[in-house]
N, C-alpha and C positions, 0 to 999 in steps of 0.2 A: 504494500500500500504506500502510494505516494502521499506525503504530505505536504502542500506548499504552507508557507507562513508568510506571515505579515512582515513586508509592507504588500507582498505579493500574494498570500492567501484569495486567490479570484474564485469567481464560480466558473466552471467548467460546464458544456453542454457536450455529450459523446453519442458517437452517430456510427453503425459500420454500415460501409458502401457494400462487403463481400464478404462475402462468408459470416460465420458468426463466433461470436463469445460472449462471455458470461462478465458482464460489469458488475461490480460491486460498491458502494460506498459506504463508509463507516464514520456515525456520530462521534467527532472528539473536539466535543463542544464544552466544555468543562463544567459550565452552568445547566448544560440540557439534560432533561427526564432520560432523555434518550443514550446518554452519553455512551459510549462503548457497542451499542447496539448496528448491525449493519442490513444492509437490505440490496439487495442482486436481481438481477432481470438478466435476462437473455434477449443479448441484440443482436440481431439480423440483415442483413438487405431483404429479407422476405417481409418480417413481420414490420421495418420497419419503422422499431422501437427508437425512441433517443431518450437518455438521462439525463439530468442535471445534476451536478454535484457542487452543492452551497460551500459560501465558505466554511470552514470549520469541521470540514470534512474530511476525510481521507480517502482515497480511491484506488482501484487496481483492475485487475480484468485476468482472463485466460482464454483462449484462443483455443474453439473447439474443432477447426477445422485447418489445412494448410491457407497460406496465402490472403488471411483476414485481414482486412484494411478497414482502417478508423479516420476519421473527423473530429478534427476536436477546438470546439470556437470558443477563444477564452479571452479577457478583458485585461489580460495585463502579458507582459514581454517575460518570456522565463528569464528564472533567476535561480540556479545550481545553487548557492552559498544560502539560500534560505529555505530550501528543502531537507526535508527529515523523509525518513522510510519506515515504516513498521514492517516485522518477518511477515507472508501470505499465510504462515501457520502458527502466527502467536497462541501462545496456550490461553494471553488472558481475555481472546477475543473469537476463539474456537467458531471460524466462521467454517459454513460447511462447504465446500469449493467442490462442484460436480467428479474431479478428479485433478492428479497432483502433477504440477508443472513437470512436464517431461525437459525444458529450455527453463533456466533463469539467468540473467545477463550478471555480469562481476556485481550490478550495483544492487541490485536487489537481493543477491547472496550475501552478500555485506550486512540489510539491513536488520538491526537488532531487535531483541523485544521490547515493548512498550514501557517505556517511562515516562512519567508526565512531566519530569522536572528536564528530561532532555527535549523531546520532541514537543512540547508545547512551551516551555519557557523561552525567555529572552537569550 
């Protein structure tokens, strides 16, 4: 799961042209009911579907098909130095993922379990 922060925390909108995967995003809102909780859709070019992912969110996907291509329309310029990552199989957020990355890139193997005082602090 990607985490953007502030100053650059934007809302994302994600869209696939081909093929499909499974989006997901996760409440890490620190004041919200919902905090820690996540919610996943299957997008398509069939069905279709597109997400939003507010700020305060965290995001990730998995790719159930070869050659899935995404859109993704967002309100601010990336910014590497203000991004955090959470693991796709943190234990303290035991999200259920259709099945387990066959591919994870250096930077997501990297990213560690959830601490609130690293990935949501200044």
């Amino acid at each position: 799961f990607l985490i953007p922060r502030p100053p650059r925390s934007t809302p994302k909108t994600h869209r696939r042209q081909r093929q499909m995967c499974i989006r997901d995003r996760l409440d890490l809102r620190a004041d919200s009911p919902t905090f820690g909780q996540s919610f996943g859709a299957e997008l398509s070019a069939e069905n279709r579907r597109m997400m939003v992912v507010p700020k305060g969110f965290a995001h990730g996907f998995i790719t159930l098909a070869d050659d899935t291509e995404a859109f993704y329309f967002v309100d601010e310029f990336y910014a590497p130095e203000l991004e955090r990552g959470v693991r796709w199989d943190d234990p303290r957020f035991a999200i259920s993922w259709p099945l387990a990355p066959v591919v994870l890139s250096d930077k997501d193997r990297g990213h560690r379990d959830f601490d609130p005082a690293w990935h949501l602090g200044s």
